[in-house]
C-alpha positions as CSV (number, residue, x, y, z in Angstrom):
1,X,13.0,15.3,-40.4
2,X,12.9,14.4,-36.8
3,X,16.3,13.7,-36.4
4,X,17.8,16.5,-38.7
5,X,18.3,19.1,-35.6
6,X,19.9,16.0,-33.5
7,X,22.5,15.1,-36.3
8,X,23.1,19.1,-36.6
9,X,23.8,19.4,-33.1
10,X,25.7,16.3,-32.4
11,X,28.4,14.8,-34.7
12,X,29.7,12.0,-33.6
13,X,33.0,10.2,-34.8
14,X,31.4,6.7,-35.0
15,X,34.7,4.9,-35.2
16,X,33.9,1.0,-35.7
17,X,35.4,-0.6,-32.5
18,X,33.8,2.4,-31.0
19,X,30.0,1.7,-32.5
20,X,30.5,-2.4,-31.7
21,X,31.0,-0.9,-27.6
22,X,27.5,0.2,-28.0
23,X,25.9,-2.8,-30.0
24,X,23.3,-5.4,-28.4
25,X,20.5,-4.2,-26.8
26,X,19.4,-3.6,-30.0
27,X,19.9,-6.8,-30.9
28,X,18.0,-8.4,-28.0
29,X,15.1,-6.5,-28.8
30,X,15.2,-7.8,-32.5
31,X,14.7,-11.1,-31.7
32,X,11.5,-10.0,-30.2
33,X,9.9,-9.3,-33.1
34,X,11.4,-11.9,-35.4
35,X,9.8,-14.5,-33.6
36,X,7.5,-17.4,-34.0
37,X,4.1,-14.8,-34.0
38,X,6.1,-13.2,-36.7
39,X,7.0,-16.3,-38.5
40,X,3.1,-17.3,-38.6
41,X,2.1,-13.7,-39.1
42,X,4.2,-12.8,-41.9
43,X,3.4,-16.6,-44.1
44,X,-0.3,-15.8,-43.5
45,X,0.5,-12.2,-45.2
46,X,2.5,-13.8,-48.4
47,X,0.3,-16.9,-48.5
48,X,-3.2,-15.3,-48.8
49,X,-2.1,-11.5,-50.1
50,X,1.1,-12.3,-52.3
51,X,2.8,-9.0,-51.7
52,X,0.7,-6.8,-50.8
53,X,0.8,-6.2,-47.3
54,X,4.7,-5.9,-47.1
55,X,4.3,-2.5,-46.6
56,X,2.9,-3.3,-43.1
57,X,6.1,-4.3,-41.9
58,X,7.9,-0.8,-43.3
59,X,5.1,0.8,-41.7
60,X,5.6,-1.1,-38.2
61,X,9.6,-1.0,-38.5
62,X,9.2,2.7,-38.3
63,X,7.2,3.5,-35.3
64,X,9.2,0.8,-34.2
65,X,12.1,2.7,-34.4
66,X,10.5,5.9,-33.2
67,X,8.7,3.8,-30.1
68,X,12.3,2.2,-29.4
69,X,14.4,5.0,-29.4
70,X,12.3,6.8,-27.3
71,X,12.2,4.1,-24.7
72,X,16.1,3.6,-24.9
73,X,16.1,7.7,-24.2
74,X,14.2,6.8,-21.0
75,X,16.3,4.6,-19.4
76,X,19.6,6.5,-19.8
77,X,18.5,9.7,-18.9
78,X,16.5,8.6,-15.8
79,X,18.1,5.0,-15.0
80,X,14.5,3.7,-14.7
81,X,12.7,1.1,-17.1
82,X,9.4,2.0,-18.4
83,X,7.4,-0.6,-16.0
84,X,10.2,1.1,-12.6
85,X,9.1,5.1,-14.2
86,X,5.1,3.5,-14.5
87,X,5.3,2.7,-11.0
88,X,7.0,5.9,-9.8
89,X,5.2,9.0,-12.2
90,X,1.9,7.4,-12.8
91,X,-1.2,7.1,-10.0
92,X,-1.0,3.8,-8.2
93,X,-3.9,2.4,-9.5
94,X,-3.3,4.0,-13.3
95,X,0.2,1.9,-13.1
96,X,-1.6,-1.2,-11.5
97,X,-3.5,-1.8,-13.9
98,X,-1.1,-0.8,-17.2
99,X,1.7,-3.0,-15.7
100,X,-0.9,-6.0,-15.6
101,X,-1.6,-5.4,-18.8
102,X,1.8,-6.1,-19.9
103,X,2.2,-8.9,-18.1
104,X,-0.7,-10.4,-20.0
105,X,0.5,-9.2,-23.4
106,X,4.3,-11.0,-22.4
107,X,2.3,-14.2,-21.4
108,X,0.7,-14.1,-24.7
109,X,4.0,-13.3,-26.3
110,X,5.9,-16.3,-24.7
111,X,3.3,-18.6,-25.7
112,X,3.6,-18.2,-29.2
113,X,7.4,-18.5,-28.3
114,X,7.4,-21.6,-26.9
115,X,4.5,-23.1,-29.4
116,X,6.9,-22.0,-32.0
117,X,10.1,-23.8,-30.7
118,X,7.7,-26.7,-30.2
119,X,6.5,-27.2,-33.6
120,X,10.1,-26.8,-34.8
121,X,11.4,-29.7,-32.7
122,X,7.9,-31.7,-33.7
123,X,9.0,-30.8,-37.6
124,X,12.7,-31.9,-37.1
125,X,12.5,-35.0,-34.5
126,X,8.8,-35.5,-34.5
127,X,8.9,-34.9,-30.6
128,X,5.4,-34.0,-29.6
129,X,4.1,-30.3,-28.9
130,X,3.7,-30.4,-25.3
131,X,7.5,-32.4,-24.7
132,X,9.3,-29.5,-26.8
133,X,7.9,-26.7,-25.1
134,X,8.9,-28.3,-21.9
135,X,12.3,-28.4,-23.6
136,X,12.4,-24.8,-24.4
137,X,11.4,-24.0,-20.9
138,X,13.9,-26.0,-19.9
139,X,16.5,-24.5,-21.8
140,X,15.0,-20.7,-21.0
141,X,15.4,-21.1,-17.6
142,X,19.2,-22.4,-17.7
143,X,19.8,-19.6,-20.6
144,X,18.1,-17.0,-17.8
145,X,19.2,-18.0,-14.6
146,X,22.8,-18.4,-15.4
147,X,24.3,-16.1,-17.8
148,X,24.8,-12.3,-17.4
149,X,22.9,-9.4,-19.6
150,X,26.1,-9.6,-21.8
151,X,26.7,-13.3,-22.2
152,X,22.9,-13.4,-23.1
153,X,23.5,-10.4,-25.9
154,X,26.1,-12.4,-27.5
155,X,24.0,-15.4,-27.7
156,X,20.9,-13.8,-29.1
157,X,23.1,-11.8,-31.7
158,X,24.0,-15.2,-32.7
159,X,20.5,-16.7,-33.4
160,X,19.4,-13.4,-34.4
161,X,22.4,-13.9,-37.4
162,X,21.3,-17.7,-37.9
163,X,17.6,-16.7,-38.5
164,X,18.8,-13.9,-40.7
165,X,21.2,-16.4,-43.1
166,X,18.4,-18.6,-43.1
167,X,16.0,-16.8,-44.7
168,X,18.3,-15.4,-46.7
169,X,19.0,-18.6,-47.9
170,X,15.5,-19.4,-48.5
171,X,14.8,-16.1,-50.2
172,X,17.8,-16.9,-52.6
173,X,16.3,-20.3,-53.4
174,X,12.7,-18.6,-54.3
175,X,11.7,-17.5,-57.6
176,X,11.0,-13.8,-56.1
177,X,9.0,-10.7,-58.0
178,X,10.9,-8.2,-57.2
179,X,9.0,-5.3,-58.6
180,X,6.1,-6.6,-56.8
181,X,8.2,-6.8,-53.5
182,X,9.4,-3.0,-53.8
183,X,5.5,-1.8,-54.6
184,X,3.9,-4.1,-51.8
185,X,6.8,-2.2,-49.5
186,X,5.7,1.4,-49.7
187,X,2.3,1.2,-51.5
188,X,-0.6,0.6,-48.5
189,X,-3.3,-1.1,-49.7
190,X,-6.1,-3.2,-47.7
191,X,-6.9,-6.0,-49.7
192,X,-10.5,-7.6,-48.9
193,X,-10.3,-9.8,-45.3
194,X,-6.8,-8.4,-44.6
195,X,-7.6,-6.4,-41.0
196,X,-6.8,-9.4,-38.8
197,X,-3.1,-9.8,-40.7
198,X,-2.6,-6.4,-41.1
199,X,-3.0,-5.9,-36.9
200,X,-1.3,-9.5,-36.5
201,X,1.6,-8.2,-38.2
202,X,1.5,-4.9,-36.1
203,X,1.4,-6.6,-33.2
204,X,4.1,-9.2,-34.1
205,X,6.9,-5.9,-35.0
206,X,5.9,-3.6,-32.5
207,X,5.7,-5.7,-29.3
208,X,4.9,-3.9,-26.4
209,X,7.4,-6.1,-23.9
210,X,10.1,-5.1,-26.5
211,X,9.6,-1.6,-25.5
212,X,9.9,-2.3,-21.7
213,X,12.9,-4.7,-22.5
214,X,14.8,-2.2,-24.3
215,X,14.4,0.4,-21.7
216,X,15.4,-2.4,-19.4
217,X,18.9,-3.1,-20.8
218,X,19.6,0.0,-21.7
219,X,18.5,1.1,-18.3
220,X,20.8,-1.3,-16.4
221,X,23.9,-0.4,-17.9
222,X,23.7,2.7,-15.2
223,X,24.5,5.6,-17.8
224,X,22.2,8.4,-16.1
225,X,25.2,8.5,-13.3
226,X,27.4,10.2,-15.7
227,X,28.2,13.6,-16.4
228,X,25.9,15.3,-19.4
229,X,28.4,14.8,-22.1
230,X,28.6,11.3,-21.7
231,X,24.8,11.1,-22.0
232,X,24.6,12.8,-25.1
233,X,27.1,10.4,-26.0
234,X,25.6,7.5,-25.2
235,X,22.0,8.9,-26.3
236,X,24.2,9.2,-30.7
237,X,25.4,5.9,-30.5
238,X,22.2,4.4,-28.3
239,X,20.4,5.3,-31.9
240,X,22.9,3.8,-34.2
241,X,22.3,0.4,-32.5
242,X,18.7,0.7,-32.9
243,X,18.7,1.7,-36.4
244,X,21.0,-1.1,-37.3
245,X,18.9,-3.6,-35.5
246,X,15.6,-2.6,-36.2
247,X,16.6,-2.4,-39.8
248,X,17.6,-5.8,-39.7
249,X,14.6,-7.0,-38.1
250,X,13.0,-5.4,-41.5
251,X,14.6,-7.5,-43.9
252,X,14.4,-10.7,-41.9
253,X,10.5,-9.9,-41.5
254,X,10.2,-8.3,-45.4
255,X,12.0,-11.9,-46.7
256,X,9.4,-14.2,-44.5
257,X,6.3,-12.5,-46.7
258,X,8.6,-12.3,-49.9
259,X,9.4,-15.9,-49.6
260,X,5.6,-17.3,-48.7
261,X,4.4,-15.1,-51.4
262,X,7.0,-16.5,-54.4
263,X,6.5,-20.2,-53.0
264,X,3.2,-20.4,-51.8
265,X,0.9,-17.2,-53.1
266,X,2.2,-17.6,-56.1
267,X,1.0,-21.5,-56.4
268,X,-2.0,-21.1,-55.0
269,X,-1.4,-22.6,-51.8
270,X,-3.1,-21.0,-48.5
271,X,-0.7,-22.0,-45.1
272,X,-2.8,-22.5,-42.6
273,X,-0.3,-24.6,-40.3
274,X,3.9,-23.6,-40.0
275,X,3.9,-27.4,-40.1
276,X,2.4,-27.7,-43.7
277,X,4.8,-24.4,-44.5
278,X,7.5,-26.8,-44.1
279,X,6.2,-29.4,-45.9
280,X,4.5,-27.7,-48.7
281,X,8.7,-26.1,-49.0
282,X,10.6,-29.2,-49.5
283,X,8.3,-30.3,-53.0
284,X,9.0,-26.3,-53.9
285,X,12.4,-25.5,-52.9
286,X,13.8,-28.8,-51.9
287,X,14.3,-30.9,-48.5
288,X,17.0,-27.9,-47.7
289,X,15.1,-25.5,-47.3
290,X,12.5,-27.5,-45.6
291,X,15.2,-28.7,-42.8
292,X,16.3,-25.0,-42.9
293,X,13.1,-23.7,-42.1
294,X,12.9,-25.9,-39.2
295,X,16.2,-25.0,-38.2
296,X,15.4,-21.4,-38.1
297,X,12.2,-21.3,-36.4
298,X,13.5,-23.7,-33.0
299,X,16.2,-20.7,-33.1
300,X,13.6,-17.8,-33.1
301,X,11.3,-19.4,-31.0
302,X,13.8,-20.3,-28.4
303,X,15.9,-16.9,-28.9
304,X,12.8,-14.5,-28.6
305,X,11.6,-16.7,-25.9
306,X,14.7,-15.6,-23.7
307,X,13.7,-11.9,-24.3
308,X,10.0,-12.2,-23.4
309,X,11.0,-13.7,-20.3
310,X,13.5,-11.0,-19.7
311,X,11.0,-8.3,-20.5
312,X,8.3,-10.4,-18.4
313,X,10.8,-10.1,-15.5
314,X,11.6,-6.4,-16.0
315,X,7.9,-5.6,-16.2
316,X,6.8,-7.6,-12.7
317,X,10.0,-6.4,-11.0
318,X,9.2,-2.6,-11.9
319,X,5.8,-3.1,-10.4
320,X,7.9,-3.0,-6.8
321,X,9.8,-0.1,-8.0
322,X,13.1,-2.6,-8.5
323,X,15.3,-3.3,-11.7
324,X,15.5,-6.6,-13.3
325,X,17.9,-8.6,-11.8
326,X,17.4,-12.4,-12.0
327,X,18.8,-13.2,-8.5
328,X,15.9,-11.1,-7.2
329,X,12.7,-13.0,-6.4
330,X,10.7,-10.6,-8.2
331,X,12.7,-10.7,-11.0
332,X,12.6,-14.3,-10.5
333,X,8.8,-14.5,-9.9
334,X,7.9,-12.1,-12.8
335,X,9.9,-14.9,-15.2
336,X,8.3,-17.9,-13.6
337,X,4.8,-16.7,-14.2
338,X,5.3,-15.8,-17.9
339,X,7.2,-19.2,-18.8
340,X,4.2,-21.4,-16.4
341,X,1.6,-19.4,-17.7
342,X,2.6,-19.4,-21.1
343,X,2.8,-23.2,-21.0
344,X,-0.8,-23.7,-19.5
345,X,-2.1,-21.6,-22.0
346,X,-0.7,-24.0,-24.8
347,X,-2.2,-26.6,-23.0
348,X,-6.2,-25.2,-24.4
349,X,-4.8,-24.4,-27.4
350,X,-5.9,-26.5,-30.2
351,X,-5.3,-25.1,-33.1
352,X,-1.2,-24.1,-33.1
353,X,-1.3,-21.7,-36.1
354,X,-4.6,-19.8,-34.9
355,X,-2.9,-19.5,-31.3
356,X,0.3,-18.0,-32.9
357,X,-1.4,-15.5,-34.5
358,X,-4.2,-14.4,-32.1
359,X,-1.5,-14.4,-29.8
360,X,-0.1,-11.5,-32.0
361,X,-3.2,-9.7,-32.3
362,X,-3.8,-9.4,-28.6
363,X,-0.5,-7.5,-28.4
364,X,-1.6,-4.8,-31.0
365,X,-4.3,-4.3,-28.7
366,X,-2.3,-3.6,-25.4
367,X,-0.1,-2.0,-27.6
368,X,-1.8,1.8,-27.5
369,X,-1.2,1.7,-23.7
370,X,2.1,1.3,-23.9
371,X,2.1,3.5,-26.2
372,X,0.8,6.5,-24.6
373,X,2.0,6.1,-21.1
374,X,5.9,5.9,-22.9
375,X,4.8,9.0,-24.1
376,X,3.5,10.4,-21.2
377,X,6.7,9.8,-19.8
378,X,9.6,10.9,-21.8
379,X,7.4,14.2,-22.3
380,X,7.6,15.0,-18.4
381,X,10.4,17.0,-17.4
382,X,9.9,15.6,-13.9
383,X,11.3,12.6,-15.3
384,X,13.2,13.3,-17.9
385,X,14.8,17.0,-17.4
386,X,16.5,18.9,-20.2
387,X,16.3,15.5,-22.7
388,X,12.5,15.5,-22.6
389,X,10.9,15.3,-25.7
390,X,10.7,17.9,-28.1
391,X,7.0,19.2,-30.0
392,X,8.4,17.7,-33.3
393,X,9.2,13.9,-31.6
394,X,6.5,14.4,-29.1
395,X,3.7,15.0,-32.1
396,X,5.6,11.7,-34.3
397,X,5.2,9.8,-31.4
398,X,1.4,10.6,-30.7
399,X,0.8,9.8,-34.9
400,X,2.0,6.7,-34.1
401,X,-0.2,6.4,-31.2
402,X,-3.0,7.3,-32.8
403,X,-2.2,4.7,-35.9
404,X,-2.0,2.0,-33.6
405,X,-5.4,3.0,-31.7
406,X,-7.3,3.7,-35.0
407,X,-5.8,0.5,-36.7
408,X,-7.4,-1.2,-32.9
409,X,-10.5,0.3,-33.8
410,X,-11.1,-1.2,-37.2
411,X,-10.2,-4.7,-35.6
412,X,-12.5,-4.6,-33.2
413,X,-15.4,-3.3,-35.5
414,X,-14.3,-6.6,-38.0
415,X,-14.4,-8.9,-35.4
């Protein structure tokens, strides 16, 4: 295994009070990919495959883990984010034009966001689509603008937790197939028509401004200034927090399919709108979990809307070589466009659902970039000194790479 030499060498005591020092930026970046994209993503999944493609989200959960860890190892052993290291180690126009990229691929991901706090407030208060995402943006920008890295860590640890009980909740109220949910989770299998889904999902768990938010926080907290030791020890317990989160962000994802495939699969129903998810629950499960659902996905959409503008930030600031800081104007800037042009792209949407999930798919596309140049990266020595990465992470990581970019492949030759 990977990991087996790096738990040889390095036994930590991972006292509790100890671990919780280290916990949240985790957290942040698994509200990323329990968002609204996800939400639509993963009830397409369970509504037209049943269980079948739950093994997507194991799959996606663990180069998400691999791609995550490896970004958090950037930022404390070189106190630069990946878009600040892009800007520094790559060719000018190389980082240009990678960096735009993922500016485009965080508009996208704050437009489903936004729609997806939008069509939460239209299901609870009937407001209309366009007011609530005003709302949300709204509300962003006071979240943003504001509050501190940690203030914002405790708040999205705290919708992260909401969404989590709430589909919990919903999963406890669904007559679930359990066998079936433990096959569809390690079994692959491609059923007919399942490509665009099957990359939707992808796109909606391993989101490429998670991975330049992550190195972002971690990045910030300034940890490359101490002595070796303390790196080492930061680098243990860094993992912990990602394995904890990005495990959770596995079950929260795992439940959305289970659920749409015991209430809607299994009745024959096909969602094509999160509105008619909610409406097609409260007949099935009760008005309960129909409120509940609503609940939940005004929480995601406005939780994992706070992180995409973060990473949006992070991403535009790097681009001048300068770390997110949100009384900068970059910082600032980078924010503003990916909030305005997430909004004017809602505006020539017209179908919500499809924009939620093609909205995921473009980031499974950018994703390969990211991809490789994190890579190319944390493999330097120039950058990354005696923590670079070793032949055994450096040839997981390229699997993954080249997973992602043959998965791209297929999509593109379906389309």
């Amino acid at each position: 295994m990977i990991f087996d030499k790096w738990f040889r060498n390095h036994k930590p005591k991972l006292g509790a009070l100890e671990i919780f020092k280290y916990i949240g930026p985790g957290f942040i970046v698994t509200v990323g990919f329990i968002d609204p994209g996800n939400w639509a993503s993963n009830i397409a999944a369970g509504s037209q495959f049943g269980y079948s493609l739950l093994w997507v989200v194991t799959l996606s959960t663990i180069m998400l883990i691999l791609l995550q860890h490896n970004a958090a190892h950037l930022g404390i052993v070189s106190g630069l984010c990946l878009s600040e290291a892009s800007s520094t180690y790559l060719p000018k126009p190389v980082s240009k034009i990678f960096l735009s990229s993922a500016m485009i691929a965080a508009i996208a991901t704050i437009t489903a966001e936004l729609l997806g706090s939008a069509i939460g407030l239209q299901m609870l208060f009937k407001i209309p689509i366009i007011v609530g995402v005003i709302i949300t943006a709204l509300g962003i920008g006071i979240v943003l603008f504001s509050n501190s890295y940690r203030r914002i860590e405790k708040y999205i640890i705290g919708f992260v937790s909401i969404i989590g009980l709430s589909f919990l909740y919903e999963l406890f109220l669904a007559d679930v197939s359990w066998v079936q949910s433990l096959q569809g989770s390690f079994t692959p299998s491609f059923p007919k028509n399942s490509i665009i889904i099957i990359m939707c999902i992808l796109g909606a768990v391993v989101m490429p401004h998670n991975i330049f938010l992550h190195s972002e926080i971690i990045q910030s907290r300034q940890w490359h200034l101490e002595d070796q030791t303390t790196i080492k020890k930061r680098l243990r317990f860094e993992f912990m927090d990602t394995l904890i989160a990005m495990g959770l962000g596995w079950i929260i994802n795992s439940a959305m399919i289970i659920v749409a495939a015991a209430v809607f699969f299994k009745n024959g129903i096909v969602v094509t709108q999160l509105e008619q998810a909610k409406e097609t629950l409260a007949p099935l499960l009760g008005n309960s979990a129909a409120i509940v659902f609503a609940i939940a996905l005004i929480f995601a959409g406005f939780s994992s809307s706070v992180t995409a503008a973060m990473a949006s930030a992070s991403i535009f600031a790097g681009m001048y070589k300068e770390p997110l800081d949100l009384k900068d104007n970059h910082s600032k800037l980078g924010a503003i466009i990916a909030i305005v042009g997430g909004i004017i792209a809602i505006l020539f949407i017209g179908n919500t659902y499809d924009g939620l999930i093609w909205s995921q798919v473009l980031l499974s596309i950018q994703l390969p970039f990211t991809i490789f140049a994190l890579i190319f990266l944390t493999s330097s020595k120039k950058v990354m000194g005696i923590h670079k990465n070793t032949l055994l992470n450096k040839i997981a990581l390229l699997i993954v790479g080249i997973i992602v970019t043959v998965l791209n492949i297929v999509l593109l030759m379906n389309l």
